[in-house]
C-alpha positions in Angstrom: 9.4 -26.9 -49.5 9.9 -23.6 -47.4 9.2 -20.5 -49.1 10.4 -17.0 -48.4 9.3 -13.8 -49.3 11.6 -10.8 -50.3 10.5 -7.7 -48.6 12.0 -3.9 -47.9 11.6 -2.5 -44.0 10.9 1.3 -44.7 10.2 4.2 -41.7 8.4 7.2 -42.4 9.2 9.5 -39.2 9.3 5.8 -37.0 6.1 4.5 -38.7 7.5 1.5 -39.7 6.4 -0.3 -42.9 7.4 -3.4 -44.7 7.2 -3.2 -48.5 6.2 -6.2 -50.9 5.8 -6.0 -54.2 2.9 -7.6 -55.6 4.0 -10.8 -57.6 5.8 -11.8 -54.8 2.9 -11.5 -52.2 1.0 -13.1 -54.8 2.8 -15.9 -54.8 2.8 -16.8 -51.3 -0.8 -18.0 -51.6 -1.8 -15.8 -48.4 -4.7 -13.0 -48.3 -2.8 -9.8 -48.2 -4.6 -9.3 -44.8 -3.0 -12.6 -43.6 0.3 -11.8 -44.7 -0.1 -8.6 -42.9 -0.8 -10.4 -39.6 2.1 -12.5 -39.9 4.8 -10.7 -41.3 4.0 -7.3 -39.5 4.3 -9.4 -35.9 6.8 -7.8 -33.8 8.2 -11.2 -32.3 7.1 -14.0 -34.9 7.7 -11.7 -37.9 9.9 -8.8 -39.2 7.9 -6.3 -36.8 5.9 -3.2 -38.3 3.1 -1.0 -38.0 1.8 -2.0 -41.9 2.2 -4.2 -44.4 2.8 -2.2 -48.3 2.1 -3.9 -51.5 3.8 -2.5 -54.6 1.9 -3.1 -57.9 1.7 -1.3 -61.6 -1.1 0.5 -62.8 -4.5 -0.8 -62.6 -5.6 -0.5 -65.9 -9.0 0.6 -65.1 -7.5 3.7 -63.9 -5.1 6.3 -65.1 -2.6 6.4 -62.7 1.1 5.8 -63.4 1.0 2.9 -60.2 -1.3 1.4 -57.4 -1.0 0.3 -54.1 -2.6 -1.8 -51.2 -1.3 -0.8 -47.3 -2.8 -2.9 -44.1 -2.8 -2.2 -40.5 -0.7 -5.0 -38.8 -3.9 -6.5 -37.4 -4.9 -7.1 -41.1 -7.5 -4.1 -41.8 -6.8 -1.9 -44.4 -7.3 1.1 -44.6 -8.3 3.8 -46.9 -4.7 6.2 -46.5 -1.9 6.7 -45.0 0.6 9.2 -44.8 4.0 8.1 -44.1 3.4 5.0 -46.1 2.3 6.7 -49.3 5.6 8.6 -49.1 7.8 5.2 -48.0 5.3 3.9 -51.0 6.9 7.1 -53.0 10.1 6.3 -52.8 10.1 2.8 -53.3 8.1 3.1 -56.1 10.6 6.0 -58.0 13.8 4.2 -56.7 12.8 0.7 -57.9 11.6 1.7 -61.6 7.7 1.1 -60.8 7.5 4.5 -62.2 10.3 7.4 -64.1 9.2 10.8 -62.9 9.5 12.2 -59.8 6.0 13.5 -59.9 3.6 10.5 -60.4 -0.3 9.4 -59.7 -0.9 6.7 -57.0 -4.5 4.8 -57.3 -5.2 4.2 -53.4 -8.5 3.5 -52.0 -8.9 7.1 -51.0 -9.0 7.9 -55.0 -5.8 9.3 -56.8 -3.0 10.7 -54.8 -0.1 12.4 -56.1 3.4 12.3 -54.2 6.5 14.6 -55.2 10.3 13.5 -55.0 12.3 16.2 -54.0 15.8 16.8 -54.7 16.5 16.3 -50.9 14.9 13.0 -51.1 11.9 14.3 -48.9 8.6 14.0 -50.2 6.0 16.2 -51.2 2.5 14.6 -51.1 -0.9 16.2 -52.4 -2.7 15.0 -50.1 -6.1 15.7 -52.1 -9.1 18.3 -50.4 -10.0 17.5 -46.4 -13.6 16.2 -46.6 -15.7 17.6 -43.6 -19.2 16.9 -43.9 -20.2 14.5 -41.3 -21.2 11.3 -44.1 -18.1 11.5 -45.7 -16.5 11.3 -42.3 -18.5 9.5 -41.3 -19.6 10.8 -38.1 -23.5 9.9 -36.8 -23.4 12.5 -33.9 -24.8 14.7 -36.2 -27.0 14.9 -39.5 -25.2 16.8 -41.6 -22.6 19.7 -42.1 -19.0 20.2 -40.2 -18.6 18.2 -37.2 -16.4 21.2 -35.0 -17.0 21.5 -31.5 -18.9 18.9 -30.6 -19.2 17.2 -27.5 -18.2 13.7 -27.5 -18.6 11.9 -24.0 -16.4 9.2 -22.8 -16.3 7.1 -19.8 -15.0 9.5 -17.8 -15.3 13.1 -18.9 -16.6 14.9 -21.9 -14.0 15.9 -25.3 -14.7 19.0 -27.8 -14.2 17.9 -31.0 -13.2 18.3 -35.0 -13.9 15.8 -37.5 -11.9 15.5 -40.3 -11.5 13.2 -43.6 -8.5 12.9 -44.9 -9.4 9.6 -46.8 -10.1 8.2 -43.4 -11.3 9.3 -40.5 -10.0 11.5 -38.1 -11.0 12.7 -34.5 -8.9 16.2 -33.5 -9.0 17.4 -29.9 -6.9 20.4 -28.6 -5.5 20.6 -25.4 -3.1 22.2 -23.5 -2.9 18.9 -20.9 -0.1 16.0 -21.8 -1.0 14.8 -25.2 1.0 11.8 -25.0 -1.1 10.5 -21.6 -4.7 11.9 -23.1 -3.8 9.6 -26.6 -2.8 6.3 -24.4 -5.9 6.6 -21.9 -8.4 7.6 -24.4 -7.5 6.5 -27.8 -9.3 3.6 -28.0 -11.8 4.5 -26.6 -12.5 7.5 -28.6 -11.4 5.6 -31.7 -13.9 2.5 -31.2 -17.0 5.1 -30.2 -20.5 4.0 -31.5 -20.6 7.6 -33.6 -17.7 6.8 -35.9 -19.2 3.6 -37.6 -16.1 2.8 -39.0 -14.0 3.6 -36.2 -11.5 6.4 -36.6 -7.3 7.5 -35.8 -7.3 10.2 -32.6 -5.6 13.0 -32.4 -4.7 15.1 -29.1 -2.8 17.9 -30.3 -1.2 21.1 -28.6 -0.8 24.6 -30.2 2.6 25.6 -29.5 2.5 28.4 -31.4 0.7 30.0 -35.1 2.8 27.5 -36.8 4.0 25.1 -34.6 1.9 22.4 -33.3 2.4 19.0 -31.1 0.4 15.8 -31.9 0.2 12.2 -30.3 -1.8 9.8 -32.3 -4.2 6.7 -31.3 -4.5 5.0 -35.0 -7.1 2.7 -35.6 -5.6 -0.6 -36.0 -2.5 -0.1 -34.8 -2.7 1.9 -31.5 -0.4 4.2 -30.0 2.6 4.9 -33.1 5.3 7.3 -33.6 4.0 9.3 -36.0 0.7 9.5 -38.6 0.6 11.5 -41.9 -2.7 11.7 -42.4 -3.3 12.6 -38.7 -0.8 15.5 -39.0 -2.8 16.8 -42.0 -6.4 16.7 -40.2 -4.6 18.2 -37.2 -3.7 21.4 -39.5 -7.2 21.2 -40.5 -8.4 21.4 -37.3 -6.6 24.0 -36.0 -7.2 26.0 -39.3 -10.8 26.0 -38.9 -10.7 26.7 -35.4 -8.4 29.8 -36.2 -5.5 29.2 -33.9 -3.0 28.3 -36.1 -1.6 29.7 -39.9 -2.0 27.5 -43.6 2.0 26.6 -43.2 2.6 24.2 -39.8 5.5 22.6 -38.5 3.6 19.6 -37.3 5.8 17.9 -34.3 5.2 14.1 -33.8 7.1 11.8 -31.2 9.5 10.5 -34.5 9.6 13.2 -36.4 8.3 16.7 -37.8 6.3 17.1 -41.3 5.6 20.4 -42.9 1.6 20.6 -43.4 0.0 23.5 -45.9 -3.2 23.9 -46.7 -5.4 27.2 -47.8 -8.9 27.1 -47.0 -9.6 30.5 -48.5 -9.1 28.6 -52.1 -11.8 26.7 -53.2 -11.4 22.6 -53.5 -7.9 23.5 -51.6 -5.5 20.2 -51.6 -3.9 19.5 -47.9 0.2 19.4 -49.4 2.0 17.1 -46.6 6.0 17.4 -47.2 8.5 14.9 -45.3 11.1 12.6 -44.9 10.7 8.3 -45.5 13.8 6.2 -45.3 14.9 2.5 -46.2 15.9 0.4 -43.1 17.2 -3.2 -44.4 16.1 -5.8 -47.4 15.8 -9.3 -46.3 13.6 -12.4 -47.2 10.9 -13.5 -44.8 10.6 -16.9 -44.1 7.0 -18.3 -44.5 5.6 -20.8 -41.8 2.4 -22.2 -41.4 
């Protein structure tokens, strides 16, 4: 007997998503890293950058829902931006929770989002961790990892470590960001000094509050946009003084408004911006 799978496609700035809730992932007998594989496929399956489950509260915890999110080559990571507000919205719009300010248990710890009366979302994104073991980062013993010199194959990279409940590599640059992100990326993301690997950011200051960033994610490559990213990029540039604590963070699918005060001690990153339904369907299951 065939089985099928309902699921939600859900884009956050062009980082794509589809959205399962967690009986019904359950009940396909698959790992949640398999189902990822399979259903996230671009030409056997409905095509995305991750796979989102959907479940209530764990009850060890005090958050109002839980989630699980995979890269579409099955890894999963700690966080991710644009899918914890696609997560947001699903969530609120499908009775998982009643407010429009709610707790999400992620493996990052508690994040809360926002629903806005525009339908964007407003995410506290929790406080940027910079010490190089919470990164982590081996390039160094301890303290912020900023303006180090990172060596690739064929030249040499200044750069900012951030965590913003998983790792981050930041690199300015006035050259094209887009061509540094494609020949370096991986690279850069699979180095020996991030142990477990990291997302790459090459990111141009356009002005005080305007910046441009292309993204390498680990486990998914080149996408159209990254939340998390765009928050370590304004974390970056923060710390490195060339840019304000209110940025217009410009990605190839989108812009999201990034704040964050360093001046204020244990300082939450705030990430505000749109997510979007695409099409329901069910998802045939083959072996």
């Amino acid at each position: 007997m065939e089985k099928t799978l309902k699921f939600t496609k859900m884009q956050g700035l062009g980082n794509d998503f589809v959205v399962v809730e967690g009986n019904d992932a359950n009940a396909t007998g698959l790992s949640y890293s398999a189902l990822a594989e399979k259903i996230c496929d671009r030409h056997f399956g409905v095509g995305s950058n991750g796979l989102i489950i959907v479940n209530p509260p764990d009850v060890k915890t005090d958050a109002d829902v839980s989630w699980r999110i995979f890269n579409s080559n099955g890894t999963e990571p700690e966080m991710c931006g644009n899918g914890i507000r696609c997560f947001a919205r699903y969530a609120y719009e499908n009775g998982f929770v009643k407010k429009k300010k709610f707790t999400v248990q992620t493996l990052a710890g508690i994040i809360v989002p926002e629903i806005l009366e525009d339908k964007e979302v407003k995410v506290d994104m929790g406080k940027p961790n910079l010490d190089t073991a919470r990164i982590p980062f081996t390039g160094v013993k301890s303290g912020i990892v900023k303006g180090f010199k990172l060596k690739v194959s064929d030249r040499e990279f200044e750069i900012t470590a951030v965590n913003m409940g998983n790792p981050h590599c930041v690199i300015f640059s006035n050259e094209d960001t887009e061509l540094l992100a494609r020949k370096y990326g991986h690279e850069i993301s699979t180095h020996s000094l991030f142990p477990q690997k990291t997302n790459v950011e090459f990111v141009k200051v356009i002005s005080k509050n305007h910046i441009k960033v292309d993204v390498w994610e680990r486990g998914c490559g080149i996408t159209l946009a990254c939340g998390t990213g765009a928050c370590a990029s304004t974390v970056a540039g923060i710390l490195d003084n060339l840019v304000n604590n209110d940025v217009q963070v410009e990605l190839p699918g989108g812009s999201l408004k990034i704040q964050w005060d360093k001046d204020i001690e244990n300082s939450s990153v705030f990430m505000t911006g749109k997510s979007e339904f695409v099409f329901e369907g069910k998802y045939l299951l083959t072996k």
